[in-house]
KOLGURO-138597 format. One line per 10 residues: their letters; for each residue x, z, y of N, C-alpha, C, O. Coordinates in steps of 0.1 Angstrom, whole numbers, plus 5000, padded with zeros to 4 digits. Each point is the difference from the previous one (the first is absolute). Layout:
a> X,Z,Y,X,Z,Y,X,Z,Y,X,Z,Y; ...
***
This chain:
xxxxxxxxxx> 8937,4405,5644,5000,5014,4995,5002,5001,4985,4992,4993,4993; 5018,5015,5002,5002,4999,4987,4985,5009,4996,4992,5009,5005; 5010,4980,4976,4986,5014,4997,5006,5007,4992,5011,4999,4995; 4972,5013,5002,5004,5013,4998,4994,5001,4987,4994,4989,4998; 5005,5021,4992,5002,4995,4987,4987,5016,4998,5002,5010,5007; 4986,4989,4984,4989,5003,4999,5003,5016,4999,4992,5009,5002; 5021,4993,4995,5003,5016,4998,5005,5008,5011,4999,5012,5001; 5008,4976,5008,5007,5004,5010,4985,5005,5012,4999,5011,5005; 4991,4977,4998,4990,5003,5004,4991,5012,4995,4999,5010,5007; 4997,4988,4983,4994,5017,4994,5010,5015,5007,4994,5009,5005
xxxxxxxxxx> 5023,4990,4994,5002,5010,5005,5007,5005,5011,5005,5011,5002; 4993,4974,5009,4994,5002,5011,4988,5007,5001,5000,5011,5006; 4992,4985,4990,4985,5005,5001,4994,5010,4999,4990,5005,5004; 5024,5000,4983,4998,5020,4997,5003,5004,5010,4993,5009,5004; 5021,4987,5003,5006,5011,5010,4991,4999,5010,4994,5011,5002; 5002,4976,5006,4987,5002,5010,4990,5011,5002,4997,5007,5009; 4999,4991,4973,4988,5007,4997,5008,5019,5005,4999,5009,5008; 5008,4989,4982,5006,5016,5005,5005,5003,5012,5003,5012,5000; 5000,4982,5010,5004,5004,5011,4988,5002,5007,4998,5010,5007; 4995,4981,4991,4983,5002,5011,4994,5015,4994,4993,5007,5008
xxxxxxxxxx> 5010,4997,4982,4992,5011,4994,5008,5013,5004,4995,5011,5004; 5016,4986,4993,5013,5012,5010,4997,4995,5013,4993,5010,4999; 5004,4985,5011,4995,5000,5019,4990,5009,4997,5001,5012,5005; 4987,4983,4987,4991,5008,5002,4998,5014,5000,4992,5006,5007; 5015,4999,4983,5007,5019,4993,5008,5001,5012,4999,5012,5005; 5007,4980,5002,5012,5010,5010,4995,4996,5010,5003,5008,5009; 4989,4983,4996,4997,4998,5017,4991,5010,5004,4990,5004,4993; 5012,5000,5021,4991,5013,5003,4988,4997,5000,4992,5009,4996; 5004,4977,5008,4990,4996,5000,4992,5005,4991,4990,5006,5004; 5013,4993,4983,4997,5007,4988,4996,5012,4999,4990,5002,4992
xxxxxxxxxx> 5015,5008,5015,5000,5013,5000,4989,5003,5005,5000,4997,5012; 4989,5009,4985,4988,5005,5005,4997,5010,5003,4999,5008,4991; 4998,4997,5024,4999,5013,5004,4992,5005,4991,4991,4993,4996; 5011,5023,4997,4989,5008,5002,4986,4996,5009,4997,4994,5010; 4997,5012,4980,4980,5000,5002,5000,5010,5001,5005,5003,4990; 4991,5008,5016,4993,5008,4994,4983,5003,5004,4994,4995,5009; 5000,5014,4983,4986,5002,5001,5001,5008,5014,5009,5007,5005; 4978,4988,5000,4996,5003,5015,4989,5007,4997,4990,4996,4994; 5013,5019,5014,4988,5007,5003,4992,4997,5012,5005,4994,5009; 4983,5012,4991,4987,4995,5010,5002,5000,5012,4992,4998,5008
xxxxxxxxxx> 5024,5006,4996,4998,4996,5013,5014,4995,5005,5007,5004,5009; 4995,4985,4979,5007,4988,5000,5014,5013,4999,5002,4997,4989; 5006,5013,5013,5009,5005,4987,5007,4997,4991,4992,4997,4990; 5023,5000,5007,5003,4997,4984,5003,5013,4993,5010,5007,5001; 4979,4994,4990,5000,5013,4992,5014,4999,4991,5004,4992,4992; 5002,5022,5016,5014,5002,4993,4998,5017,4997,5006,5008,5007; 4985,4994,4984,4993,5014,4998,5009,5003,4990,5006,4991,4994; 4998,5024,5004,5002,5004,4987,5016,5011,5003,5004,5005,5011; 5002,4995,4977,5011,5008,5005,5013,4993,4997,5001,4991,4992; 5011,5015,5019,5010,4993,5002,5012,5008,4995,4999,5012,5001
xxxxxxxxxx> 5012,4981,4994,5017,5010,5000,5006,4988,5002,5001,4988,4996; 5006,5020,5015,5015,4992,5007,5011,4997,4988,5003,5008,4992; 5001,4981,5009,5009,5001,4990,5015,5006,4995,5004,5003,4989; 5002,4999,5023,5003,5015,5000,4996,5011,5006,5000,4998,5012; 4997,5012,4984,4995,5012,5007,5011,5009,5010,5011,4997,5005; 4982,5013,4997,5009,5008,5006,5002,5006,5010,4994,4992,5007; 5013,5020,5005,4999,4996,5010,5015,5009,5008,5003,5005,5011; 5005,4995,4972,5008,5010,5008,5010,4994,5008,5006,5008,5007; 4998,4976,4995,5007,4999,5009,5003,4979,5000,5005,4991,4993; 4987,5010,5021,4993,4987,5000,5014,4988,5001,4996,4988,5001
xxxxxxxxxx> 5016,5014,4997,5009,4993,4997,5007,4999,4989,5010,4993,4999; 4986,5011,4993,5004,5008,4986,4985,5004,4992,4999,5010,4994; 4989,4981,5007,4991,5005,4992,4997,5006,4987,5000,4993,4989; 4996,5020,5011,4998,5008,4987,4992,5012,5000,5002,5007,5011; 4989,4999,4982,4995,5011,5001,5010,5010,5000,5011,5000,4995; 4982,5008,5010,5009,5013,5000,5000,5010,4993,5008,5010,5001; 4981,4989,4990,5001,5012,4988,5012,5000,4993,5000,5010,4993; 5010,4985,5006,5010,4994,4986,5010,5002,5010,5011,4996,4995; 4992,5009,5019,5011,5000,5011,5009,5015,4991,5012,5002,4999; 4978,5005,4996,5015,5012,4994,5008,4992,4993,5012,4999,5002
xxxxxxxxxx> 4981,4992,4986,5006,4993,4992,5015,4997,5006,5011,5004,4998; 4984,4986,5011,5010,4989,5007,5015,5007,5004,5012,4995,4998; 4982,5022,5009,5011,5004,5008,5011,5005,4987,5012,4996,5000; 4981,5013,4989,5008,5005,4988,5006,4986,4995,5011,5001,4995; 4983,4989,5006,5005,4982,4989,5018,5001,5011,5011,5000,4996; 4984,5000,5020,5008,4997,5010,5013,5008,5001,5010,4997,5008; 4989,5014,4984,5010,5011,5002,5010,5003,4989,5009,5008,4999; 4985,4982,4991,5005,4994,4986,5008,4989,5000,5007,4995,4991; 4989,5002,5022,5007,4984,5006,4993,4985,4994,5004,4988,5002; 4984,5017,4991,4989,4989,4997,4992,4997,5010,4987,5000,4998
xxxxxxxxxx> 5019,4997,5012,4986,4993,5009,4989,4985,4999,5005,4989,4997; 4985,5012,5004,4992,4989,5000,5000,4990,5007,5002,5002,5013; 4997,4986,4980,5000,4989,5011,4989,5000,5011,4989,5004,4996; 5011,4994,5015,4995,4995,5012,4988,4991,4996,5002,4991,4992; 4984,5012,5015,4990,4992,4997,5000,4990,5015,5006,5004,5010; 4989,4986,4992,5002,4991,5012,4992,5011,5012,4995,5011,4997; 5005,4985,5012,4994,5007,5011,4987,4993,5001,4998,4988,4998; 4993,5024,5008,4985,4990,5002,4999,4993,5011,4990,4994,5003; 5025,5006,5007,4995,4999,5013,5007,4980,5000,5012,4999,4999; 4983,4994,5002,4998,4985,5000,5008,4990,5015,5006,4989,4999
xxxxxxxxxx> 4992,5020,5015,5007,4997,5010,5003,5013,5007,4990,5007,5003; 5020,4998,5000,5011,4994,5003,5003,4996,4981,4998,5007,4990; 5008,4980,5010,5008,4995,4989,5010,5009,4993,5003,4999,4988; 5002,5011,5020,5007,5009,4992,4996,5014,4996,5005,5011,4999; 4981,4984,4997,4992,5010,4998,5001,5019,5005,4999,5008,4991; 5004,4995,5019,5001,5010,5009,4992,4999,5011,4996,4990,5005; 5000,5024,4998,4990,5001,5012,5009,5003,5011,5009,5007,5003; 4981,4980,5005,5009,5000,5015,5002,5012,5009,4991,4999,5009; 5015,5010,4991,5000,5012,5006,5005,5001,5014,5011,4994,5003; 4980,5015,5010,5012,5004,5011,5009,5005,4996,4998,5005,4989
xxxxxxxxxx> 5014,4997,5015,5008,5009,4997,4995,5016,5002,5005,5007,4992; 4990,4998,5014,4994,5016,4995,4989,5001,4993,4996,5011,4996; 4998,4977,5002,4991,5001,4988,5008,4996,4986,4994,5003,4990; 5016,4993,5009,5010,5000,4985,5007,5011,5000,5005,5002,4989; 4999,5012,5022,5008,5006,4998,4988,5010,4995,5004,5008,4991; 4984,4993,5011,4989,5012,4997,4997,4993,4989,4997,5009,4992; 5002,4979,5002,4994,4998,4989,5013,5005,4986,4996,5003,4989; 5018,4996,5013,5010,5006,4996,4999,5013,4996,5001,5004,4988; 4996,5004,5021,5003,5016,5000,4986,4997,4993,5008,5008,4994; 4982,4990,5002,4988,5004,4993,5006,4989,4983,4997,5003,4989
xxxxxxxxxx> 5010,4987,5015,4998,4996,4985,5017,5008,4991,5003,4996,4988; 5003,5011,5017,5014,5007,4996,4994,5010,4995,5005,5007,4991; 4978,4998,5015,4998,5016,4998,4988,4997,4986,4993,5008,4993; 5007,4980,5007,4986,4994,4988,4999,5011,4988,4992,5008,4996; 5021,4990,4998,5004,5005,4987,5001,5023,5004,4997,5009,4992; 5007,4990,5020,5006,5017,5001,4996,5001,5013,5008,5000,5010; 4977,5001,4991,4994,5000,5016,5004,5018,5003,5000,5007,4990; 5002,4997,5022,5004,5010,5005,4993,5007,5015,5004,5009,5007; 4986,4983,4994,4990,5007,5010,4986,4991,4997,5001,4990,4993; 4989,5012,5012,4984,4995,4995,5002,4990,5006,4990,4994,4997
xxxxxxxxxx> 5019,4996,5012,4996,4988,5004,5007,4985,4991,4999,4988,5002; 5007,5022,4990,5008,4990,4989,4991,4996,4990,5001,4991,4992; 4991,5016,5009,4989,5002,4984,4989,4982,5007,4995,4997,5010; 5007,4996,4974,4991,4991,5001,4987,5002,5007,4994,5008,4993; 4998,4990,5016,4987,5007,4998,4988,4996,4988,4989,5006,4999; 5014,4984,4994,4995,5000,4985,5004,5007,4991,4994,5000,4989; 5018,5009,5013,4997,5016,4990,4991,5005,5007,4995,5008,4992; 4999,4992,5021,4989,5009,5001,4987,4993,4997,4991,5003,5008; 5006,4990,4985,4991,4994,4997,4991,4992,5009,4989,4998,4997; 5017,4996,5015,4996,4998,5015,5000,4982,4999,5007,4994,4991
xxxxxxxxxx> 4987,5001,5016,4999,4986,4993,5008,4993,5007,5003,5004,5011; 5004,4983,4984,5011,4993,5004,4997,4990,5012,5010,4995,5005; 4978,5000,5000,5000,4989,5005,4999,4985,4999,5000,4994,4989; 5000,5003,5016,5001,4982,5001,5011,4995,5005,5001,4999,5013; 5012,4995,4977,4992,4991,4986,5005,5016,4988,4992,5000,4991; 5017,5009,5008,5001,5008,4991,4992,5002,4989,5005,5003,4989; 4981,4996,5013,4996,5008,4990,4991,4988,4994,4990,5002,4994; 5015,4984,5008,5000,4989,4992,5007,5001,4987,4998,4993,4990; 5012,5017,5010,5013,5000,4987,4998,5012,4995,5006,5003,4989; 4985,5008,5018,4996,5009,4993,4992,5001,4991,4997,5012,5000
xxxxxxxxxx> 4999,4984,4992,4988,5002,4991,4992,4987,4993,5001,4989,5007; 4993,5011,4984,4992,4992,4999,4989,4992,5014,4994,5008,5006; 5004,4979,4998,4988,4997,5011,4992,4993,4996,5001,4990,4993; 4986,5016,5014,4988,4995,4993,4993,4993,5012,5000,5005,5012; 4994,4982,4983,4993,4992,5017,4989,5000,4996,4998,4998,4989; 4991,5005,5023,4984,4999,4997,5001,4992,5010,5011,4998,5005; 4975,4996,4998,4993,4985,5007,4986,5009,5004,4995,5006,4991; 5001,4995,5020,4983,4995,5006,4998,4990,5009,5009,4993,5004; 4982,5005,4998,4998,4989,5015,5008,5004,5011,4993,5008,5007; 5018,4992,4999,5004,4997,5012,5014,5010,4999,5008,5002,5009
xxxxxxxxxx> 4993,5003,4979,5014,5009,4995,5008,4999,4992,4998,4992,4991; 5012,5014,5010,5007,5001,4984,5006,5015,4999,5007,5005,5010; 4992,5000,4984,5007,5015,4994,5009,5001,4995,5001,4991,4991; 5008,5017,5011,5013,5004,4987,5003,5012,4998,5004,5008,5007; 4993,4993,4981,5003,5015,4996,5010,5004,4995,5005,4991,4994; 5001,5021,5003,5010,4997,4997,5002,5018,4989,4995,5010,5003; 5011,4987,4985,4997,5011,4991,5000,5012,5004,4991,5007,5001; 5026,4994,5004,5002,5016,5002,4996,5003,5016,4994,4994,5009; 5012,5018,4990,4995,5004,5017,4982,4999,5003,4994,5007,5007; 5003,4984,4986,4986,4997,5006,4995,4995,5013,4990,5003,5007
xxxxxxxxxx> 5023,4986,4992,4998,4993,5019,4992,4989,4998,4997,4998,4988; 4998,4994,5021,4992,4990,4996,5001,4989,5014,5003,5005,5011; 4994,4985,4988,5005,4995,5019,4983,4995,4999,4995,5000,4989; 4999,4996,5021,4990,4993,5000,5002,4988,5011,5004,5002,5011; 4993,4984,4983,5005,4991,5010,4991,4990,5007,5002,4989,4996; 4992,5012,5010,4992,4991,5009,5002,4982,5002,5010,4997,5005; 4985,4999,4994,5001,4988,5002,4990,4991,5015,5001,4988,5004; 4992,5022,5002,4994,4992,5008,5010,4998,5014,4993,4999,5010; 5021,4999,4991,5004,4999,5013,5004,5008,5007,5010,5000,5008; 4979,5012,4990,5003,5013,5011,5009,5006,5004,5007,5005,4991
xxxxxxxxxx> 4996,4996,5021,5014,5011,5005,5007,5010,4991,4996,5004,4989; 5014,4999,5015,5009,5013,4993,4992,5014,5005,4997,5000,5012; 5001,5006,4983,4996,5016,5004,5013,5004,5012,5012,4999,4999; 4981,5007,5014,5012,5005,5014,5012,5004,4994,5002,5004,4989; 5008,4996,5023,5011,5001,4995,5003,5019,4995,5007,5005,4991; 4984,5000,5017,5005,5018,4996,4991,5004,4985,4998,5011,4996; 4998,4976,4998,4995,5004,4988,5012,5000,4988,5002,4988,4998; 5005,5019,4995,5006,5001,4989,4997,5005,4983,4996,5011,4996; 5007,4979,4996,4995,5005,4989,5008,4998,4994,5006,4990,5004; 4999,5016,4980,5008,4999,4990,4999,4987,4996,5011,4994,5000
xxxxxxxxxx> 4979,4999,4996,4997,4984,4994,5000,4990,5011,4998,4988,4998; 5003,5019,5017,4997,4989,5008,4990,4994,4999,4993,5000,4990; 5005,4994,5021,4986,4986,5002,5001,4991,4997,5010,4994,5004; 4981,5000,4988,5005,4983,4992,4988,4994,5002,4990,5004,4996; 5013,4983,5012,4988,4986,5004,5009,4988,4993,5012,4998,5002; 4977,4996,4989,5002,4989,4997,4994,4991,4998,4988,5000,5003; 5018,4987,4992,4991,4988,4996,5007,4990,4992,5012,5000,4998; 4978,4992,4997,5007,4991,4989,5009,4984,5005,4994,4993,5008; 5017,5004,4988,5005,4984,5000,4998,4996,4985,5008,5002,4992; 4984,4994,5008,5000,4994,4987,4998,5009,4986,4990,5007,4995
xxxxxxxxxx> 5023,4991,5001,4997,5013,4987,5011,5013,5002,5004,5008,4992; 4998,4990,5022,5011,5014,5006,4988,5006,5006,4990,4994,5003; 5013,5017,4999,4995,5014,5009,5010,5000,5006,5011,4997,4996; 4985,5006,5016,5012,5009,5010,4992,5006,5012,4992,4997,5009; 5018,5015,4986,4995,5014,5007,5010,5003,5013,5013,4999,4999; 4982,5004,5010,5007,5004,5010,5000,5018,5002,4988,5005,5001; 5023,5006,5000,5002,5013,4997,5004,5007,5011,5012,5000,5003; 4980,5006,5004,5004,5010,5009,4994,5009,5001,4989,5001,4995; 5016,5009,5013,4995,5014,5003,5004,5004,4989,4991,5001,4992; 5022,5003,5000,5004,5009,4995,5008,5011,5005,5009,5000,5009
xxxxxxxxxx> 4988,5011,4985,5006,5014,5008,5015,5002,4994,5009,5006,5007; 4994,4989,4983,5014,5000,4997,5011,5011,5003,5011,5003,5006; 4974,5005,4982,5004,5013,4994,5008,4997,4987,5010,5007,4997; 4985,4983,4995,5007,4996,4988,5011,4986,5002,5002,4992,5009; 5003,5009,4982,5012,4990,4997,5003,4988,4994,4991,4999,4992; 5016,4991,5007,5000,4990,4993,5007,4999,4991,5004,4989,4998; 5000,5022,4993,5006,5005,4989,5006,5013,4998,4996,5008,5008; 5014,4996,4981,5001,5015,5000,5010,5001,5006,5003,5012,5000; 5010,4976,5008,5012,4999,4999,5001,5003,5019,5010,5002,5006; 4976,4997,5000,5000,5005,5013,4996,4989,5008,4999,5001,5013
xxxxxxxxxx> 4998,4988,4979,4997,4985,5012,4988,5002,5007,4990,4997,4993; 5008,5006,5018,4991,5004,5009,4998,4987,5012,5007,4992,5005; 4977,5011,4997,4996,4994,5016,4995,5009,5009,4993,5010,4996; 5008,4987,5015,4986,5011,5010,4985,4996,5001,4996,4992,4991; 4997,5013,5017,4992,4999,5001,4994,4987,5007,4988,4997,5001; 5027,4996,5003,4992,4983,5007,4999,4991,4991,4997,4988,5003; 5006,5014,4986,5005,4994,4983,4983,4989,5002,4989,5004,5002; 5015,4982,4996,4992,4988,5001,5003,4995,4987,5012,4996,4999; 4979,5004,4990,5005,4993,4987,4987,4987,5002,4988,5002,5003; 5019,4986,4994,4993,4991,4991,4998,4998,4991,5009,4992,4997
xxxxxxxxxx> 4982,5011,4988,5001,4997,4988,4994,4986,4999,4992,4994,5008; 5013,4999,4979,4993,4990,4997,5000,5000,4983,5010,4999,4994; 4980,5003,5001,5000,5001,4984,4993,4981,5001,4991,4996,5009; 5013,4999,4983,5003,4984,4996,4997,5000,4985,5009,5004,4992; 4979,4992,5003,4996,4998,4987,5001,4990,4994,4992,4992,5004; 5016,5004,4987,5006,4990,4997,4992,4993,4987,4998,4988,4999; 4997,5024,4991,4991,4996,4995,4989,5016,4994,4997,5011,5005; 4999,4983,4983,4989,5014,5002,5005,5015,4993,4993,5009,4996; 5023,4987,5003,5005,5012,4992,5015,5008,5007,5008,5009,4996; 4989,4980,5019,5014,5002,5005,5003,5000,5015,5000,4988,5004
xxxxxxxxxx> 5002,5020,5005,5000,4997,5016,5014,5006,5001,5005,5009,4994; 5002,4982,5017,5011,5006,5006,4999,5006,5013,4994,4996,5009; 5013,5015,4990,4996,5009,5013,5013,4998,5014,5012,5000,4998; 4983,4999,5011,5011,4997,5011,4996,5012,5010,4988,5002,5002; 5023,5006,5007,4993,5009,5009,5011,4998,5012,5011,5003,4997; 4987,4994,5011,5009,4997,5012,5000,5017,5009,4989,5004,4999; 5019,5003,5007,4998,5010,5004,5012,4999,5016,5011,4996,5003; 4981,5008,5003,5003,4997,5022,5001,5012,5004,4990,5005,5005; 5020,5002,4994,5006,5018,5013,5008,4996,5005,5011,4998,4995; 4986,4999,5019,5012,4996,5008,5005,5015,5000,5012,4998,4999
xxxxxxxxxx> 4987,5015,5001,5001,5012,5005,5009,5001,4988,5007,5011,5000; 4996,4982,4988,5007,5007,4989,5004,4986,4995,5007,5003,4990; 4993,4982,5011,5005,4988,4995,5002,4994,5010,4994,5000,5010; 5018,4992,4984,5006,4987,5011,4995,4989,5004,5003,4994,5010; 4985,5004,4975,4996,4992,4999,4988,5002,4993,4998,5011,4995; 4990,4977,5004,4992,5005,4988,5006,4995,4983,5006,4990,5000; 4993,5018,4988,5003,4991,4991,4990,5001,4989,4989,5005,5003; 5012,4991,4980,4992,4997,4994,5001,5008,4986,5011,5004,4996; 4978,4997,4996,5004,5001,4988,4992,4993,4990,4989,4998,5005; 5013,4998,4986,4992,4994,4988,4997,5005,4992,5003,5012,5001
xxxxxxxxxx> 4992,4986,4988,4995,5005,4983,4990,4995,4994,4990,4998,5006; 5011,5000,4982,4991,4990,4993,4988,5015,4989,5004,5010,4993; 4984,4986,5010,4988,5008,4998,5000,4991,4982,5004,4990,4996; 4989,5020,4998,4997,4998,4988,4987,5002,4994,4997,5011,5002; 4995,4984,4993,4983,5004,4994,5003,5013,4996,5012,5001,4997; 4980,5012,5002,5005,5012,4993,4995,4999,4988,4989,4996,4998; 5019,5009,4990,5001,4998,4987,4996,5015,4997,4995,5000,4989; 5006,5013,5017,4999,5012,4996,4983,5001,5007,4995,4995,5011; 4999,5011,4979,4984,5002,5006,4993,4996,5006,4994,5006,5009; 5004,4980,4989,4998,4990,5011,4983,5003,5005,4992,4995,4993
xxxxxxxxxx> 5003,5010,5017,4987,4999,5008,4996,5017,4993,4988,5001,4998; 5019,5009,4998,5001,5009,4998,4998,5013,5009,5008,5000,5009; 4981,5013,4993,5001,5006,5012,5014,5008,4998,5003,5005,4989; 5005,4994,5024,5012,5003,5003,4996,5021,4993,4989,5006,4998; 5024,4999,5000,4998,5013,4997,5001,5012,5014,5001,4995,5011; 4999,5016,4989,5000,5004,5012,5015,5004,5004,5004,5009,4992; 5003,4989,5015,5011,5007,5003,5000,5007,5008,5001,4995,5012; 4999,5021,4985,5000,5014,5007,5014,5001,5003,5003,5012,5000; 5006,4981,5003,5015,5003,5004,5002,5011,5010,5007,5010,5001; 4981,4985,5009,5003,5010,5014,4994,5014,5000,5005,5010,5005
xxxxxxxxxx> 4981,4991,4985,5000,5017,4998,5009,5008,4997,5001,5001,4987; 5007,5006,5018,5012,5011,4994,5013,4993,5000,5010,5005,4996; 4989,4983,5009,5016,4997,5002,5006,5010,5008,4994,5003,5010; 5018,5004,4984,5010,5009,5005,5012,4996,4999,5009,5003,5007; 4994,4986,4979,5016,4994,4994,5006,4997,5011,5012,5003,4998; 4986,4993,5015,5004,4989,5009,5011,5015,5007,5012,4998,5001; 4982,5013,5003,5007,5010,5005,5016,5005,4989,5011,5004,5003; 4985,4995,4990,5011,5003,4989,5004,4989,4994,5002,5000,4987; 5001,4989,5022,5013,4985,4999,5011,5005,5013,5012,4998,4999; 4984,5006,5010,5012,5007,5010,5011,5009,4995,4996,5011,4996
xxxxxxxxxx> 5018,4986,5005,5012,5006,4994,5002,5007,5017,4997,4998,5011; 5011,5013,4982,5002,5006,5010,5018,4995,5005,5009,5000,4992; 4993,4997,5018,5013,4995,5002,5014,5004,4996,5009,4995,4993; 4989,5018,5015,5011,5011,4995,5002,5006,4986,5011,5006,4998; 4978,4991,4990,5002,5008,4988,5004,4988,4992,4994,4999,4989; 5012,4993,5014,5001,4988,4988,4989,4998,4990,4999,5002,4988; 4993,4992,5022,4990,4992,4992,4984,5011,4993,4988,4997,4998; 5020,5014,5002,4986,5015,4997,4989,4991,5007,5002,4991,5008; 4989,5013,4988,4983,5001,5005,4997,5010,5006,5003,5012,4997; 4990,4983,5018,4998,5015,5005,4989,5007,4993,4995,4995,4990
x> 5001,5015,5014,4987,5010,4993,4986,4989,5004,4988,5004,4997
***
């Protein structure tokens, strides 16, 4: 064996040294789940308040709030349109909701009438101040999670909806029971929650653009805490009566940076809401407002 000369050895011995120290930084092995603190009845306390990292809910393929939609249409008529935000929806891969075909032709005639609705069923029912459901009103607003023994809470800013979620196992509430937030049972895998969602009356929508379910609407949520400032949210949603298939959406949760553990303010939206009646154009007068 030829020999090796004291320098050639030393820088052998650097690269060694640096490669074992790069395995250690990139092998997953390395990578250490999240800890987090456990409340008293074994719980991973993920208290406090949350914002999606993108918000929004006017149109779940095209995520954006909808306050800034006049903007867009006057930008659009200037011939400046905005680029496309990715879709929240994760499977089907071409991020579109699997539709029957007469459930895509009604969700059409409701998202054509979004902008110049022309009878009361075109109207979002969040201009009437009416609450969106599960998962919608995850992108509505600021969300805040509380913890007791055997629960978890979500509140959520506006509207004043709130879900309360059980964790002991127990059944879904009968099937002729319907509510705006639905029924939510859950329990923990680890440092995921996941909630199982039924009994919604699906009165409200899953955006302003008309994406709708009925009333057999089965969502799975899974919020996945990754660490103590960050969960990704997954909601799988099952209407055979209105999808081909079940599909998915994603979005990544954020610690909240605005008023954090703050009491929420009151939002009186629904006292004297009337705006909602006077977004109806009347057909025949080119676009007039009726009385």
């Amino acid at each position: 064996m030829p020999s090796m000369s004291k320098s050639t050895i030393r820088s052998a011995g650097t690269t060694a040294v640096f490669l074992l120290l790069l395995s250690s930084v990139t092998s997953p092995r390395a990578q250490q789940p999240w800890t987090p603190r456990l409340l008293a009845d074994g719980q991973p306390d993920v208290q406090g308040d949350w914002d999606p990292e993108r918000s929004g809910t006017f149109d779940l393929t095209d995520p954006r709030a909808g306050g800034a939609r006049l903007d867009e249409v006057v930008n659009e008529l200037k011939g400046n349109a905005r680029a496309k935000n990715p879709s929240r929806i994760v499977d089907p891969p071409d991020g579109k909701i699997p539709y029957r075909p007469e459930a895509a032709a009604h969700q059409r005639v409701l998202a054509d009438h979004a902008d110049t609705p022309t009878a009361p069923e075109h109207i979002d029912p969040q201009a009437r101040c009416l609450p969106g459901g599960v998962p919608r009103e995850m992108f509505h607003s600021q969300v805040r999670i509380l913890q007791s023994p055997g629960y978890v809470y979500i509140l959520y800013a506006q509207n004043h909806v709130f879900r309360v979620i059980p964790l002991d196992g127990g059944p879904h509430l009968g099937p002729g029971a319907k509510l705006w937030m639905g029924d939510s049972r859950g329990h923990w895998e680890g440092t995921t929650l996941v909630v199982d969602v039924t009994n919604q009356n699906s009165k409200g929508r899953l955006d302003m653009v008309g994406n709708f379910a009925s009333d057999n609407l089965h969502v799975v949520e899974r919020f996945t805490f990754v660490d103590a400032n960050t969960f990704v949210y997954r909601a799988t949603l099952d209407d055979p009566m209105v999808y081909t298939r079940p599909w998915t959406i994603e979005s990544k949760f954020l610690r909240g940076k605005r008023g954090q553990g703050q009491e929420y303010w009151e939002d009186a939206c629904h006292e004297g809401e009337r705006s909602a009646d006077a977004m109806i154009l009347a057909p025949a007068a080119g676009g007039s407002h009726t009385p």
